[in-house]
VOLOLUM-206988 format. One line per 8 residues: number of its first residue (from 0); their letters; for each residue z, x, y of C-alpha. Coordinates in steps of 0.2 Angstrom, whole numbers, always signed. Last residue first. Example, Ala and Ser with C-alpha at 12.3 -4.5 7.8 and 13.67 -1.06 7.14 Angstrom:
<atoms>
1> SA> +36 +68 -5 | +39 +62 -22
</atoms>
This chain:
<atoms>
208> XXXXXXXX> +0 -237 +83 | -2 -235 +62 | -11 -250 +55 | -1 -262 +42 | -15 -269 +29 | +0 -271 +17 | +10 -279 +29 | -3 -290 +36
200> XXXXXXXX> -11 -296 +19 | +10 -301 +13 | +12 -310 +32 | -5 -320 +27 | +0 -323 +12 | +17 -331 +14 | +12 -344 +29 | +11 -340 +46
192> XXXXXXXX> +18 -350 +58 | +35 -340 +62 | +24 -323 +64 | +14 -333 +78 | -5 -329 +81 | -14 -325 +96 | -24 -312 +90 | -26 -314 +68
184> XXXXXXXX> -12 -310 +58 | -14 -303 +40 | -34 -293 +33 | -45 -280 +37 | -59 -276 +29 | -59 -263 +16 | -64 -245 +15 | -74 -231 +6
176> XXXXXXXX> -77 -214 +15 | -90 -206 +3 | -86 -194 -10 | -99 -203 -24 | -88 -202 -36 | -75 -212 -30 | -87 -225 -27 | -85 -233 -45
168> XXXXXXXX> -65 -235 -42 | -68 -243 -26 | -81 -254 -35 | -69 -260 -46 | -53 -263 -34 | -67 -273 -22 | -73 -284 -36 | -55 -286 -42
160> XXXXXXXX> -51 -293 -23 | -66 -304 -22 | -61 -313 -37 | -43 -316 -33 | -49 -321 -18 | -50 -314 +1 | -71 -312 +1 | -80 -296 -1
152> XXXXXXXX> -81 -285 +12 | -80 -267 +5 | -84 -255 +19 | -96 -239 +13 | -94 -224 +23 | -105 -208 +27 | -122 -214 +18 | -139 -205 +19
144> XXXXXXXX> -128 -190 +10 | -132 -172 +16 | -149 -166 +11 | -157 -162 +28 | -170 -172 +26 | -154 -186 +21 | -151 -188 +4 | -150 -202 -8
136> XXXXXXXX> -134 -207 -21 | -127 -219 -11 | -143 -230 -13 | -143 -226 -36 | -126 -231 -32 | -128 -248 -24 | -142 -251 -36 | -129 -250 -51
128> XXXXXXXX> -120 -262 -42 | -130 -276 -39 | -122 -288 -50 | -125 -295 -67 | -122 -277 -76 | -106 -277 -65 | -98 -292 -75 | -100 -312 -74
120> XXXXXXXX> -93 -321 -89 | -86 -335 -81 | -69 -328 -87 | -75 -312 -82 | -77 -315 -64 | -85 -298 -54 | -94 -304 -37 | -110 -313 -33
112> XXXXXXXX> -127 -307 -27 | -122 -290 -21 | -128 -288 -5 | -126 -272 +4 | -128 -271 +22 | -131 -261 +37 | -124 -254 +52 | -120 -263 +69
104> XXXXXXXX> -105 -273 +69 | -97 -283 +80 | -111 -295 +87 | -99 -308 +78 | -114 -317 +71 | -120 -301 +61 | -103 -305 +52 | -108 -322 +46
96> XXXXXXXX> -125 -320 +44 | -119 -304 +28 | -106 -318 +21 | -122 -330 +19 | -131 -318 +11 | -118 -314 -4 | -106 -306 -9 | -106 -292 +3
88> XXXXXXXX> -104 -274 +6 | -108 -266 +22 | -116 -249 +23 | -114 -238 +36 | -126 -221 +37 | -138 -232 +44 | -133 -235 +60 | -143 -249 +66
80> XXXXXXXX> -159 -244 +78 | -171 -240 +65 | -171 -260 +61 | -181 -257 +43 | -164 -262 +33 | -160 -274 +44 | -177 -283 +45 | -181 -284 +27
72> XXXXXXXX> -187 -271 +18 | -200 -279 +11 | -203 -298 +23 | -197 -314 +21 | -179 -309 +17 | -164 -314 +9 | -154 -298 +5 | -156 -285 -8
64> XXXXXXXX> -151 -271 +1 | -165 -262 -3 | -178 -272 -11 | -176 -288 +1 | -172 -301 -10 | -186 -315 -11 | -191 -330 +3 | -210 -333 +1
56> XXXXXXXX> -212 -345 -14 | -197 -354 -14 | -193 -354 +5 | -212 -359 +7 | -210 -375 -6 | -193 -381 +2 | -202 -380 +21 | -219 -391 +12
48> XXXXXXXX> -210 -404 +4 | -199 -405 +24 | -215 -405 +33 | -221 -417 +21 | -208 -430 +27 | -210 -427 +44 | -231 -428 +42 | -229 -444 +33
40> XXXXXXXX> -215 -452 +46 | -200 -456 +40 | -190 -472 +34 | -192 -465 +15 | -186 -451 +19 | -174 -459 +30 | -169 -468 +12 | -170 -452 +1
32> XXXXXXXX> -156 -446 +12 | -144 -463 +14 | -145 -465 -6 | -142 -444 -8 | -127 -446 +2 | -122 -462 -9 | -123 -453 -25 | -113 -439 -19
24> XXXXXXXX> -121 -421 -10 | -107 -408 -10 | -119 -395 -19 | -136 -403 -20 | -139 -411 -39 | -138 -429 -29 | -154 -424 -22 | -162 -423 -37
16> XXXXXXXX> -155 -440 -44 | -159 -448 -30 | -176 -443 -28 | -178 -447 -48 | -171 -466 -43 | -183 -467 -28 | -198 -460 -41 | -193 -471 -54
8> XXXXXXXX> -193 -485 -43 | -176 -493 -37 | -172 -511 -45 | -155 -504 -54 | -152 -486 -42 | -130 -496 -44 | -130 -496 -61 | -118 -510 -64
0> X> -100 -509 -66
</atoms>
């Protein structure tokens, strides 16, 4: 079989090629993408050189909490009007946007940039954790704690799980209320629907009534 950018110009083919890096983007995803590039408009196609380049340069972790912000603190962390004393943990940024679009929750947030994977040779040192304690660490005017609880939301995985089990353990000292989302049937669900580890989460999440 051919190669199938043969008679493309080496800058189509290094288009391609750096397109075709993008998570979930194939060969002939990046084909069809450099092509309306290509099929676009100077001032479209520069708007989009120019967005990559602003995220690159202007886009940094917020030094608090370590989320993806323009602006230092971002807009969370300076928000007066969230409650503080409740920090959210989280993976990653995109975990934190999807929990602010539930409207549900009004503290703020914790990122840690990835979670706990040995195999891949990933530990707390390459986390956020130890900037999470210094945080939990700080007092109030009047010296109590800035924090009162800390909720581990870190994703349903193997993964996620030890990260939570670890950071439990971590947080023990500090004395602050530590707890984990909850997990098992969602409203409207049927018992005779719901596969093993769903009904496992729900009984071991089990709320008293």
């Amino acid at each position: 079989m051919g190669n199938s950018k043969a008679g493309y110009s080496a800058l189509v083919r290094r288009l391609m090629e750096l397109f075709g890096r993008l998570p979930g983007v194939g060969a002939r995803s990046a084909e069809r993408m450099v092509f309306h590039i290509l099929k676009s408009s100077p001032e479209e196609a520069l708007a989009l050189a120019d967005a990559i380049r602003a995220v690159k340069e202007r886009v940094h972790h917020c030094k608090i909490c370590f989320h993806l912000t323009e602006n230092d603190p971002c807009e969370i962390c300076a928000d007066a009007t969230r409650d503080h004393g409740v920090i959210c943990v989280v993976e990653q940024s995109k975990d934190l946007f999807q929990i602010e679009a539930t409207g549900a929750y009004h503290g703020v947030y914790h990122v840690l940039l990835g979670r706990l994977a040995p195999l891949e040779g990933i530990g707390p040192e390459n986390l956020t954790v130890d900037a999470l304690l210094a945080r939990l660490r700080r007092r109030d005017e009047k010296g109590e704690p800035a924090a009162r609880e800390v909720i581990l939301a870190t994703n349903p995985t193997m993964e996620g799980d030890g990260t939570a089990l670890y950071l439990q353990s971590r947080l023990r000292e500090t004395g602050i209320t530590v707890t984990r989302l909850a997990r098992g049937l969602p409203a409207g669900a049927q018992i005779e629907h719901s596969n093993k580890a769903i009904l496992s989460d729900a009984l071991t999440w089990r709320t008293r009534m």
